[in-house]
C-alpha positions, 0 to 999 in steps of 0.5 A, spaced: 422 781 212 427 777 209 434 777 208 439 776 203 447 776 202 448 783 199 456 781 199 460 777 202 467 778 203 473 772 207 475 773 213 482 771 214 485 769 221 492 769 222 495 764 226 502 766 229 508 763 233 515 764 235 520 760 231 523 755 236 516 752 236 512 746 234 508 749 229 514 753 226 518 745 224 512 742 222 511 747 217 519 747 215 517 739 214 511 740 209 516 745 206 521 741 205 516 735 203 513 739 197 521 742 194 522 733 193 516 731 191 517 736 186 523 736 184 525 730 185 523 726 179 520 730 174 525 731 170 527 728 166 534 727 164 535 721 159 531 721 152 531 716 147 529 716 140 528 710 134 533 710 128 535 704 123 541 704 123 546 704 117 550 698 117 555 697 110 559 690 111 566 691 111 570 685 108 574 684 114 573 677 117 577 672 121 575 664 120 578 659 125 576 652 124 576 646 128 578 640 124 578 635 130 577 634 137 585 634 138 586 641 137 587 641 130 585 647 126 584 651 119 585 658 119 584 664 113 582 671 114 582 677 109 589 681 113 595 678 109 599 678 115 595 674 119 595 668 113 603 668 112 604 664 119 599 659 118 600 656 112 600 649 113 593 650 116 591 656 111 584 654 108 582 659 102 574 659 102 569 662 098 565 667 101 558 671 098 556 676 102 549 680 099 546 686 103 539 686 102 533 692 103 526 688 104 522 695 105 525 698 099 527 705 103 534 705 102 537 702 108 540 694 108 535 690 113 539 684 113 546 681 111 546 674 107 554 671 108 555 664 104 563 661 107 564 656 102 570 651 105 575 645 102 577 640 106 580 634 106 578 627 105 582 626 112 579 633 115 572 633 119 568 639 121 567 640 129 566 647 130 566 655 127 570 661 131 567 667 126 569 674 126 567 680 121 566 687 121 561 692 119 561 700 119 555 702 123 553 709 121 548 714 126 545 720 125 550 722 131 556 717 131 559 713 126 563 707 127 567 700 126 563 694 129 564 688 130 560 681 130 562 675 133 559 667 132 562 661 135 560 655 135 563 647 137 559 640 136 562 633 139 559 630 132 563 633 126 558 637 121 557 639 114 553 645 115 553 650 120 546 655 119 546 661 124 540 667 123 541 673 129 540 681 130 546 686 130 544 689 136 547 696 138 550 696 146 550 703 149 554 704 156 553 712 156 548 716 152 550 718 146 552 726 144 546 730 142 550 734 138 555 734 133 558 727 130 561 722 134 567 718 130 572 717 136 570 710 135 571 710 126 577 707 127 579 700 125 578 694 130 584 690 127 591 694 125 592 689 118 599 692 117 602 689 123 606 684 124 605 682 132 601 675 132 597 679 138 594 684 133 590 677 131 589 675 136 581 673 137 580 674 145 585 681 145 581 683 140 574 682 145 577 684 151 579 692 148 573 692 144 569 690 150 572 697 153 568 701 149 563 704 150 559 703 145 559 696 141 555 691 137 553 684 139 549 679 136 542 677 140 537 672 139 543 668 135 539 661 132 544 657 130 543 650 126 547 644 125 547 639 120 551 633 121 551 629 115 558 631 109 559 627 103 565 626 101 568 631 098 564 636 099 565 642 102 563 645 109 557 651 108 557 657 113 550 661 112 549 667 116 543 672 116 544 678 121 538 681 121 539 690 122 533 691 127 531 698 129 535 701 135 532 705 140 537 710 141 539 714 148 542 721 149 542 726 155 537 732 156 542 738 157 540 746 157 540 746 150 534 741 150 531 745 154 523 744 151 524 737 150 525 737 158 520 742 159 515 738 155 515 732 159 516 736 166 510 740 166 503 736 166 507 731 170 508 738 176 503 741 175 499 735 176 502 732 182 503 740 184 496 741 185 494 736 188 499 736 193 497 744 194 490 742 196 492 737 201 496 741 204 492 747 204 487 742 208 492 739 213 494 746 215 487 748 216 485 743 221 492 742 224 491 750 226 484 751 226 483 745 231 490 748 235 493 741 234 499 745 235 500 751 240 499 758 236 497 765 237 490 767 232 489 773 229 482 776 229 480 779 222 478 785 224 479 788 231 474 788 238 471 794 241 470 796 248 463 798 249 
């Protein structure tokens, strides 16, 4: 006569111990192992997005520029201030600048800057320190930049070519909510009458200490020796705009941000975890790796 499973039903078997135990620690070691694999790493509490920025040229520049290798040197800037106690080396130049949006969708791509300078039939050009500002303009942040370029040559040029990419610096994550405009405030106070106000390596050094800055990366720049006479030294700039990636922090309000990221990475790693952890349990107990009491499924009786 054959036989055949009518119905089948899992014996549980329960393995019991007191708490001061072998057993007891090496399920509080498993227990602690599976709360920091996953809860460790898993989420996520940065996030970043990609934005071209919005950058509006300022008008507001500083030119120093070497003449000779003594020391000597012609200076103009765009602050009346900063002019009138350098007249005796105050060199008016011509300056073109053209903004210009190569795909056509409303934001400026790269910036074009033409400086033009007179010099004397005496003088010589042997190195450029050239600051400008720009307002940058973020869905979040509105701010005052600057770019820096400085250049030197031991051979005396008559053109100096510099193409680079204003690159955005972030030292903490942006706000993800609400506009920030701590930094929409002038880097150089025009109407003050202090010389340190001017004063180019105090105005890197406080700029340097925001949190949020600009610089030009990637700077090429070309030097062309050669001047005739009387003709003028050329300073042509390209800063390119380039699309910045942007870091802000996840709080409880991008909660489905954070949600979103976390959950395949945990329950992944979860399941997989739970799984071995199922099978170590199963051998340590069944095979009395450690030392434990087991349960009957069902209860014995005496004939």
């Amino acid at each position: 006569m054959a036989f055949y499973d009518v119905y089948s039903n899992p014996a549980l078997i329960r393995y019991r111990t007191s708490v001061c135990t072998r057993a007891t620690l090496s399920v509080c070691v498993l227990l602690c192992l599976n709360v920091y694999f996953t809860s460790s790493g898993f989420w996520l509490k940065r996030s970043t997005y990609e934005e071209q920025i919005v950058i509006q040229f300022q008008y507001d520049m500083i030119v120093i520029r070497a003449t000779d290798t003594a020391g000597s040197y012609i200076a103009w800037s765009t602050f009346p201030n900063f002019n009138r106690p350098i007249r005796d080396n105050l060199c008016i130049p011509s300056v073109s600048v053209q903004e210009e949006d190569r795909n056509q969708d409303g934001i400026s791509d790269f910036l074009v800057l033409q400086i033009s300078i007179r010099l004397k039939p005496e003088e010589q050009m042997f190195g450029i320190q050239l600051h400008t500002s720009c307002l940058c303009q973020m869905s979040t942040v509105v701010m005052q930049t600057l770019a820096f370029v400085q250049h030197s040559s031991p051979v005396p040029g008559s053109q100096l070519f510099i193409c680079g990419d204003l690159k955005l610096n972030q030292r903490t994550p942006l706000p993800h909510r609400g506009l920030h405009s701590t930094y929409n405030i002038s880097l150089i106070d025009g109407s003050s009458l202090f010389a340190s106000t001017y004063d180019l390596p105090n105005i890197i050094r406080l700029y340097q200490q925001r949190n949020l800055t600009t610089y030009l990366s990637s700077v090429i720049p070309v030097w062309t020796v050669g001047r005739a006479v009387n003709s003028p030294f050329q300073i042509s700039a390209q800063i390119n705009y380039p699309v910045e990636t942007i870091t802000y922090p996840l709080y409880v309000g991008n909660f489905l941000e954070t949600i979103k990221f976390a959950w395949i990475q945990y329950v992944s790693i979860l399941l997989i975890f739970l799984w071995v952890f199922q099978h170590i349990q199963t051998f340590v107990f069944q095979n009395q790796v450690l030392a434990t009491t087991t349960v009957a499924p069902f209860k014995q009786h005496s004939s």
